[in-house]
BANUTOR-941718 format. One record per atom (N, C-alpha, C, CB): x, y, z; atom name. Coordinates in steps of 0.02 Angstrom, whole numbers, plus 50000, padded with zeros to 5 digits. Glycine has a CB too. Example, Ala and Ser with C-alpha at 12.3 -4.5 7.8 and 13.67 -1.06 7.14 Angstrom:
# residues 2
<node u="50660" v="49716" w="50390" vexmar="N"/>
<node u="50615" v="49775" w="50390" vexmar="CA"/>
<node u="50660" v="49835" w="50390" vexmar="C"/>
<node u="50565" v="49776" w="50452" vexmar="CB"/>
<node u="50642" v="49888" w="50354" vexmar="N"/>
<node u="50684" v="49947" w="50357" vexmar="CA"/>
<node u="50645" v="50002" w="50394" vexmar="C"/>
<node u="50704" v="49970" w="50286" vexmar="CB"/>
END
This chain:
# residues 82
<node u="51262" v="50275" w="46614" vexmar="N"/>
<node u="51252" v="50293" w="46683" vexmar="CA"/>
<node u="51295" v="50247" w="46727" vexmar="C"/>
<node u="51177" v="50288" w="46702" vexmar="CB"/>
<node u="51334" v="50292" w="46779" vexmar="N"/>
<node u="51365" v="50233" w="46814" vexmar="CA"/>
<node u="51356" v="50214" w="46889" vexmar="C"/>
<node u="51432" v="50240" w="46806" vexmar="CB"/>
<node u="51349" v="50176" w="46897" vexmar="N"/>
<node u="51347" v="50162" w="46985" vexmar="CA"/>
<node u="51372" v="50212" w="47024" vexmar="C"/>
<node u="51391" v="50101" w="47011" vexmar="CB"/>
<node u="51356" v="50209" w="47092" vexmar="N"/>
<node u="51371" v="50276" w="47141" vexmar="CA"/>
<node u="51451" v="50231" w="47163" vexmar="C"/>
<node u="51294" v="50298" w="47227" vexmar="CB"/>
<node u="51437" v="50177" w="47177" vexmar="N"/>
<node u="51498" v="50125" w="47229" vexmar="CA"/>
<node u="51537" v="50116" w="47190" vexmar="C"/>
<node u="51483" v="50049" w="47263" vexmar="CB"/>
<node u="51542" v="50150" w="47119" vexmar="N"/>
<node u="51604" v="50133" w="47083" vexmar="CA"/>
<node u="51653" v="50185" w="47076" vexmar="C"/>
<node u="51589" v="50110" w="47020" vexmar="CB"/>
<node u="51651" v="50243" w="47091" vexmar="N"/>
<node u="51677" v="50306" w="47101" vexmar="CA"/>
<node u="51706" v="50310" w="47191" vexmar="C"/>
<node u="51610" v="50365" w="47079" vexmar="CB"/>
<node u="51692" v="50267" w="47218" vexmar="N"/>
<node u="51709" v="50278" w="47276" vexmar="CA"/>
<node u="51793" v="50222" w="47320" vexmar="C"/>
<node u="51629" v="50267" w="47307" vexmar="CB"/>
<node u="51843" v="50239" w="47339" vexmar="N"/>
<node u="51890" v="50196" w="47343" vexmar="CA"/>
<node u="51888" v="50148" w="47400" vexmar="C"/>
<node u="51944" v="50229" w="47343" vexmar="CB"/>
<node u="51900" v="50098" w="47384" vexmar="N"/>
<node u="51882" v="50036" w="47437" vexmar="CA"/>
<node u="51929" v="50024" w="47482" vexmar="C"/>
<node u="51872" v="49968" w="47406" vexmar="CB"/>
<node u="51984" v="50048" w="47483" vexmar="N"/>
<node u="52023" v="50049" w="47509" vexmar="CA"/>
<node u="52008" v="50093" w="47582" vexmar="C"/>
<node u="52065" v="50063" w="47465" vexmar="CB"/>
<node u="51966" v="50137" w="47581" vexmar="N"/>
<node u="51931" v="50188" w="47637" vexmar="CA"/>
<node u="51887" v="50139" w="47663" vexmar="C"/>
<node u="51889" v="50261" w="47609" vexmar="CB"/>
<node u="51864" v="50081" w="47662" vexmar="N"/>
<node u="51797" v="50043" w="47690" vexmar="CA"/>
<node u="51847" v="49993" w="47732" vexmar="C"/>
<node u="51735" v="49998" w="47621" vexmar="CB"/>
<node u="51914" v="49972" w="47728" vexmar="N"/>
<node u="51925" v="49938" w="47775" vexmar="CA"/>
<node u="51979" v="49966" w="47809" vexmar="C"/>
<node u="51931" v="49878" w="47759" vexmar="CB"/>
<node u="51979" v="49930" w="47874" vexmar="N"/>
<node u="51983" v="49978" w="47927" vexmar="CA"/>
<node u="52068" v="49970" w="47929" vexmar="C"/>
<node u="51933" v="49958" w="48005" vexmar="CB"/>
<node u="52104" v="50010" w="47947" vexmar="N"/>
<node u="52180" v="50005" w="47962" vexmar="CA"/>
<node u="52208" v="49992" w="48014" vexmar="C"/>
<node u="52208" v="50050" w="47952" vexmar="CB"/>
<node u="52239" v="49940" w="48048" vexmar="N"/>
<node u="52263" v="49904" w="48110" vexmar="CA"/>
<node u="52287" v="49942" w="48131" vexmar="C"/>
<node u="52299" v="49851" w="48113" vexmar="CB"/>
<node u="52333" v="49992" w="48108" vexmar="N"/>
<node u="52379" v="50037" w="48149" vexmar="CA"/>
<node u="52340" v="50089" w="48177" vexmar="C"/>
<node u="52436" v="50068" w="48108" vexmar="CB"/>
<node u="52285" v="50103" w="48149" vexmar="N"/>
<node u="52242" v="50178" w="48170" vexmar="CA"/>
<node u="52197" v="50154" w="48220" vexmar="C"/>
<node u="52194" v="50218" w="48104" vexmar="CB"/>
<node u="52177" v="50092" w="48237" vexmar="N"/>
<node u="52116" v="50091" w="48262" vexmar="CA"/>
<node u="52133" v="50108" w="48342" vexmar="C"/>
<node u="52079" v="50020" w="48246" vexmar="CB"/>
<node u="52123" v="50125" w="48389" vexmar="N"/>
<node u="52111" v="50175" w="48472" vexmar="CA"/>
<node u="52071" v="50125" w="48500" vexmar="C"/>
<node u="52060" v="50265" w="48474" vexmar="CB"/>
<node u="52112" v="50101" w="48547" vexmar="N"/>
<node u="52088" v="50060" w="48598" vexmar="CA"/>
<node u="52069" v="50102" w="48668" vexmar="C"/>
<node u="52143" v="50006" w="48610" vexmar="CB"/>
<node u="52004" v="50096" w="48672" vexmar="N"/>
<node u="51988" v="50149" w="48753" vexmar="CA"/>
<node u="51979" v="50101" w="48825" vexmar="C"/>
<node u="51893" v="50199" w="48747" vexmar="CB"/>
<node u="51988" v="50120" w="48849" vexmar="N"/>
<node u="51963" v="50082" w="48926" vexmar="CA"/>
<node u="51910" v="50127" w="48949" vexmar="C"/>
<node u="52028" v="50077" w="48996" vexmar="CB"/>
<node u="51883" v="50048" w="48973" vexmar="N"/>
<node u="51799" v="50089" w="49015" vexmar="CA"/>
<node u="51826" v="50063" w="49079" vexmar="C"/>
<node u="51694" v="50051" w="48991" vexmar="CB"/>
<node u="51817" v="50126" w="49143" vexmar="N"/>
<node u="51805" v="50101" w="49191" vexmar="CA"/>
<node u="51738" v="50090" w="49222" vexmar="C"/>
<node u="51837" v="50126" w="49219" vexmar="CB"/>
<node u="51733" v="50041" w="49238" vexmar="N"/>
<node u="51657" v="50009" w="49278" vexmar="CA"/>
<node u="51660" v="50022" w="49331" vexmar="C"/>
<node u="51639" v="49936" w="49281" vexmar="CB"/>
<node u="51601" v="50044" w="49374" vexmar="N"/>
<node u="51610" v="50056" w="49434" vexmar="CA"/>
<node u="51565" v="49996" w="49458" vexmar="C"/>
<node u="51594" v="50130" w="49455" vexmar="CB"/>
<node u="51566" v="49991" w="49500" vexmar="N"/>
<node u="51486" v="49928" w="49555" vexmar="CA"/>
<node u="51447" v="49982" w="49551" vexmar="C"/>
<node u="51493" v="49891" w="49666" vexmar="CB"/>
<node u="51376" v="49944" w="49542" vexmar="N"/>
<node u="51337" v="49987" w="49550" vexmar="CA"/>
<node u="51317" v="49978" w="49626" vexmar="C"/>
<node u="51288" v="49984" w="49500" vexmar="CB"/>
<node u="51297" v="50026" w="49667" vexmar="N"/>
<node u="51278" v="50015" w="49734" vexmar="CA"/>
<node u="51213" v="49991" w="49742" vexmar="C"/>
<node u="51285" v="50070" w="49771" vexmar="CB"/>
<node u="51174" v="49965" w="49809" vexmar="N"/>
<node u="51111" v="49943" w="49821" vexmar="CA"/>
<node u="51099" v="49994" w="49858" vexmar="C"/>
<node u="51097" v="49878" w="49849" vexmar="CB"/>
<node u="51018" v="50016" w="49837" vexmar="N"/>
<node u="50969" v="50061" w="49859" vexmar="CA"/>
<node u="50946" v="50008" w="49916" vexmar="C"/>
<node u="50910" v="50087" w="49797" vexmar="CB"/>
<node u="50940" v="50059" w="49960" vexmar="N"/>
<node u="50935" v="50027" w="50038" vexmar="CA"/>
<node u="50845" v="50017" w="50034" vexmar="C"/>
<node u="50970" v="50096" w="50118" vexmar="CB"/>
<node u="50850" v="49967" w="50102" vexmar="N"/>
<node u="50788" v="49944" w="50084" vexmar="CA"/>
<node u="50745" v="49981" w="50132" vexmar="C"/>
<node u="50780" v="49868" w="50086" vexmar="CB"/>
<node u="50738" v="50043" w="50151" vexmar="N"/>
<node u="50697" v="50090" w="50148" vexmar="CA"/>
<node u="50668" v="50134" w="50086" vexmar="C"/>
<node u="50721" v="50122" w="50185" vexmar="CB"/>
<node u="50726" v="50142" w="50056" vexmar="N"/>
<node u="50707" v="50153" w="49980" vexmar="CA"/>
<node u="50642" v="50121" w="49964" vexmar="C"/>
<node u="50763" v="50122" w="49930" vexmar="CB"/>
<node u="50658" v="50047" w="49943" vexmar="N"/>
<node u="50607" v="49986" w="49930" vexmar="CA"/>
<node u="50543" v="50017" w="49954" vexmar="C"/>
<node u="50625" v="49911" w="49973" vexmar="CB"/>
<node u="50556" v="49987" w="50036" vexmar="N"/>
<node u="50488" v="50023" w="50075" vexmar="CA"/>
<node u="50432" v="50084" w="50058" vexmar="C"/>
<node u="50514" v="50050" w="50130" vexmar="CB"/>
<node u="50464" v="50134" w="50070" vexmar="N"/>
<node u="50451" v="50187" w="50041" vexmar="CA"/>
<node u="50423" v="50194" w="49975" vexmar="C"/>
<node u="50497" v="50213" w="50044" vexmar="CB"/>
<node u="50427" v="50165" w="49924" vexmar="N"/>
<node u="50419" v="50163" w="49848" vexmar="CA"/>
<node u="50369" v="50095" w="49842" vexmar="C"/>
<node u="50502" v="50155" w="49802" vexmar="CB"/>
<node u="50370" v="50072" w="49874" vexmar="N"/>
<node u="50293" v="50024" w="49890" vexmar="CA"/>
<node u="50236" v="50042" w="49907" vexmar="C"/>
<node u="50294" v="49983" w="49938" vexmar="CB"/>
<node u="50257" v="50103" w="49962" vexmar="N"/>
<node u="50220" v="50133" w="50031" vexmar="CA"/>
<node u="50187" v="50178" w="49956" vexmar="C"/>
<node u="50280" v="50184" w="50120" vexmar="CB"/>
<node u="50218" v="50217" w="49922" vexmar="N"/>
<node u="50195" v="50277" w="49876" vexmar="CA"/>
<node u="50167" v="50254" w="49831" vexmar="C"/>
<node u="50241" v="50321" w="49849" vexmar="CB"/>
<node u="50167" v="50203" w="49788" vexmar="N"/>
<node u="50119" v="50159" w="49743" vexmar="CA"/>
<node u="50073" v="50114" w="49781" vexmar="C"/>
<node u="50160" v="50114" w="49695" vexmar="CB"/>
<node u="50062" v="50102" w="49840" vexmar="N"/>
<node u="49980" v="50089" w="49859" vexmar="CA"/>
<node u="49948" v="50151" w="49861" vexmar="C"/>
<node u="49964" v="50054" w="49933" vexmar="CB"/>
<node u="50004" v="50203" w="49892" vexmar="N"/>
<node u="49938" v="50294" w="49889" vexmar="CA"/>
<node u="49915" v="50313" w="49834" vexmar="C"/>
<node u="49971" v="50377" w="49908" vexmar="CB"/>
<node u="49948" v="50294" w="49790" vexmar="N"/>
<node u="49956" v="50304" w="49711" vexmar="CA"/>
<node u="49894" v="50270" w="49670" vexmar="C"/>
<node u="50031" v="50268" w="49685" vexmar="CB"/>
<node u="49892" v="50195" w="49697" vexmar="N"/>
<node u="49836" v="50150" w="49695" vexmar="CA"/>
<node u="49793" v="50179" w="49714" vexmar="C"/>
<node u="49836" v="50096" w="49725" vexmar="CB"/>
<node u="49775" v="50186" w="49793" vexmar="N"/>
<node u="49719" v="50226" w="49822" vexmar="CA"/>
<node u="49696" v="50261" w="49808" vexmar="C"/>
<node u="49718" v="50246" w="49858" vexmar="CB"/>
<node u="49732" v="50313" w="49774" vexmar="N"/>
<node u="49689" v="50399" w="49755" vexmar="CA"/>
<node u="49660" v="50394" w="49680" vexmar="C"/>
<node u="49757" v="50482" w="49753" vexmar="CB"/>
<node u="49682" v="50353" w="49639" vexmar="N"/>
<node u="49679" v="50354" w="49579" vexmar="CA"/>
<node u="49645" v="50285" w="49553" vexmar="C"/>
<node u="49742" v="50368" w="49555" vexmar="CB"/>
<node u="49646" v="50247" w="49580" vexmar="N"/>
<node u="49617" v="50185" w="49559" vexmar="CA"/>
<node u="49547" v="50173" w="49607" vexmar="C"/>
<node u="49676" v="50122" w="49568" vexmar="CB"/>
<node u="49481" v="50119" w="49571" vexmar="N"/>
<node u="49434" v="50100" w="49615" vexmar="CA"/>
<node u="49491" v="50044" w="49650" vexmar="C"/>
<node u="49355" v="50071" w="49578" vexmar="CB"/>
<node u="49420" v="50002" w="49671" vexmar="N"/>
<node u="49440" v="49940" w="49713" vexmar="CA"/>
<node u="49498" v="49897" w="49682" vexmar="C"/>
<node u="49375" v="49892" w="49722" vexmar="CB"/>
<node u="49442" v="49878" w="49636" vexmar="N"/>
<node u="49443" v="49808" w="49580" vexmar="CA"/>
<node u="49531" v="49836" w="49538" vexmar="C"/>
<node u="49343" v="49810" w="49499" vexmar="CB"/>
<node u="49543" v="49903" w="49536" vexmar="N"/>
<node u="49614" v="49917" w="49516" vexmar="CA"/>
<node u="49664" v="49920" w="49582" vexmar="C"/>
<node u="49616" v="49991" w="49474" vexmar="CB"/>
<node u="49646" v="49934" w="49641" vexmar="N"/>
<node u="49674" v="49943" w="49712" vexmar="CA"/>
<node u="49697" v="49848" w="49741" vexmar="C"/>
<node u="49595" v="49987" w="49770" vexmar="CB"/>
<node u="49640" v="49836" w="49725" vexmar="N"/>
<node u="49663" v="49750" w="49744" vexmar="CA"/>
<node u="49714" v="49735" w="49699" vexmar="C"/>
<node u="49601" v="49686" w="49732" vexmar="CB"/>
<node u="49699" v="49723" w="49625" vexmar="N"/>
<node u="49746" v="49704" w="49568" vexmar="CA"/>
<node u="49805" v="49747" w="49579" vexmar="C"/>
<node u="49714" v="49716" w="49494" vexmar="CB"/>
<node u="49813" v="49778" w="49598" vexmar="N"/>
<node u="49891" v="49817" w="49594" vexmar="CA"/>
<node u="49919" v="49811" w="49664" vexmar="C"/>
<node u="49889" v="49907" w="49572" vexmar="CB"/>
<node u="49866" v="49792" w="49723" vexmar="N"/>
<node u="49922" v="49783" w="49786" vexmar="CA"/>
<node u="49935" v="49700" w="49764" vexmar="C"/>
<node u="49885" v="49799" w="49886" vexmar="CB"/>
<node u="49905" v="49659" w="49745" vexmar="N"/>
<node u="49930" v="49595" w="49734" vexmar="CA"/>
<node u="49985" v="49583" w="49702" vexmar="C"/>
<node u="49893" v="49564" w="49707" vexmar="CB"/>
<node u="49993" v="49627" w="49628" vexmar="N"/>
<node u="50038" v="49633" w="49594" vexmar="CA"/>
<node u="50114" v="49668" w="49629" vexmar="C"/>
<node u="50007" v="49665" w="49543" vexmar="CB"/>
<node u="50111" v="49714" w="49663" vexmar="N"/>
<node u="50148" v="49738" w="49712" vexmar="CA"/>
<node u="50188" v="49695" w="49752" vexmar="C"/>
<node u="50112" v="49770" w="49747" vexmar="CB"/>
<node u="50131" v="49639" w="49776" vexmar="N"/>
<node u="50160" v="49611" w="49869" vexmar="CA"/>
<node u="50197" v="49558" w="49805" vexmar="C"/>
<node u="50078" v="49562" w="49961" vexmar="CB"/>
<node u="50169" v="49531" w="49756" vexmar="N"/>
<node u="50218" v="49487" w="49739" vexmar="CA"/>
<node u="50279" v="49505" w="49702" vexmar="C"/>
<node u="50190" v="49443" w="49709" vexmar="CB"/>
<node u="50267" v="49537" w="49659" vexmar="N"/>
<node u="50344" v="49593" w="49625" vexmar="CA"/>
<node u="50398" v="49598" w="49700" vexmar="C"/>
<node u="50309" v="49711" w="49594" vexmar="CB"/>
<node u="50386" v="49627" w="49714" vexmar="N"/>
<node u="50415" v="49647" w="49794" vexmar="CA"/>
<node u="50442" v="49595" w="49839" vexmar="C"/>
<node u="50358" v="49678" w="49840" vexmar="CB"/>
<node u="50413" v="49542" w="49845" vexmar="N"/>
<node u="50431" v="49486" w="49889" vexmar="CA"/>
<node u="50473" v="49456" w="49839" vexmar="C"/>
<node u="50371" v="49438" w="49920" vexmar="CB"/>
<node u="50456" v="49429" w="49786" vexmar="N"/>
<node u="50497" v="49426" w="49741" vexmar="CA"/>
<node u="50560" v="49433" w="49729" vexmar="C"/>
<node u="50482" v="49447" w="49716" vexmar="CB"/>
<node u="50586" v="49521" w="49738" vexmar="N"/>
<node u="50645" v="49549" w="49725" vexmar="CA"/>
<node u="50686" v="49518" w="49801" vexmar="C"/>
<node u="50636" v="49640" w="49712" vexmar="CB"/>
<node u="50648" v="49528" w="49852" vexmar="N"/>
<node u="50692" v="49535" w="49914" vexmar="CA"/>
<node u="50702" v="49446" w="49951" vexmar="C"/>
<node u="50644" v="49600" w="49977" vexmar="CB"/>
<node u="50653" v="49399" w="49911" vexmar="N"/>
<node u="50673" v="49334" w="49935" vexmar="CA"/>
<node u="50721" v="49316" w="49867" vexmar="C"/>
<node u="50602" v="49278" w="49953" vexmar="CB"/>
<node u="50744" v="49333" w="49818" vexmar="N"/>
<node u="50776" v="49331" w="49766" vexmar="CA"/>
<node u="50866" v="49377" w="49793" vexmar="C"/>
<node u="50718" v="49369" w="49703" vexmar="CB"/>
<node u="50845" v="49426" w="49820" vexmar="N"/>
<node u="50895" v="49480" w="49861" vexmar="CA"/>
<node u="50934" v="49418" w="49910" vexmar="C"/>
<node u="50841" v="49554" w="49918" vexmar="CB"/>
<node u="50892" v="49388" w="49986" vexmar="N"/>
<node u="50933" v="49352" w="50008" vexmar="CA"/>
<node u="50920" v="49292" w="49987" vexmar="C"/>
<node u="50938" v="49357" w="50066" vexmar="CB"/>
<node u="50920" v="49266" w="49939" vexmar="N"/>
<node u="50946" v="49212" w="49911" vexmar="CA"/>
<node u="51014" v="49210" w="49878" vexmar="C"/>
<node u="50905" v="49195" w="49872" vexmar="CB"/>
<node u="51036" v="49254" w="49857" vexmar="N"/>
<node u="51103" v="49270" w="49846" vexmar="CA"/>
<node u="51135" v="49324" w="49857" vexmar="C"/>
<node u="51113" v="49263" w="49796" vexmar="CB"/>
<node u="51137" v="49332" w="49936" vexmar="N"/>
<node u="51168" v="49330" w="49990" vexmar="CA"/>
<node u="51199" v="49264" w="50039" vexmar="C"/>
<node u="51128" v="49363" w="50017" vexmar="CB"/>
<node u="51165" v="49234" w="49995" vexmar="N"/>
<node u="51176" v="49171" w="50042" vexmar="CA"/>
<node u="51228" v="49134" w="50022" vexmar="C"/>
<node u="51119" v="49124" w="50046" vexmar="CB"/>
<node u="51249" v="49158" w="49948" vexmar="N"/>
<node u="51306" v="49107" w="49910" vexmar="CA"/>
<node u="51360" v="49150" w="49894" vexmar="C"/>
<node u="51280" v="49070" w="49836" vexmar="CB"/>
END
């Protein structure tokens, strides 16, 4: 019985300098979602909170919120500043 990797030519496993295709990526910037966006998408996850959650989940998730959030935007102009 013979091995499978011995029937096969090794010469196909490494790669050939002349063949290999060099591509270019162009990158674009990604743009910033304005901070009504933000607003707005804060504003819709406390309603979100509200309708669907009691208290004890309404408190825990606006806390979690105000700090995620303040977070992003004192992190935002902080580097703006440099």
């Amino acid at each position: 019985m013979q091995p499978i990797m011995e029937n096969t030519p090794t010469a196909a496993l490494v790669a050939d300098p002349q063949h290999i295709e060099h591509t270019t990526h162009n990158h674009e910037e990604s743009s910033e979602l304005s901070t009504g966006f933000y607003v707005a998408s804060f504003l819709i996850l406390l309603t979100i909170l509200g309708i669907f959650g009691d208290m004890f989940v309404f408190i825990l998730g606006l806390i979690g919120a105000v700090v995620i959030y303040a977070g992003y935007f004192t992190e935002k102009a902080a580097n703006e500043e440099h």
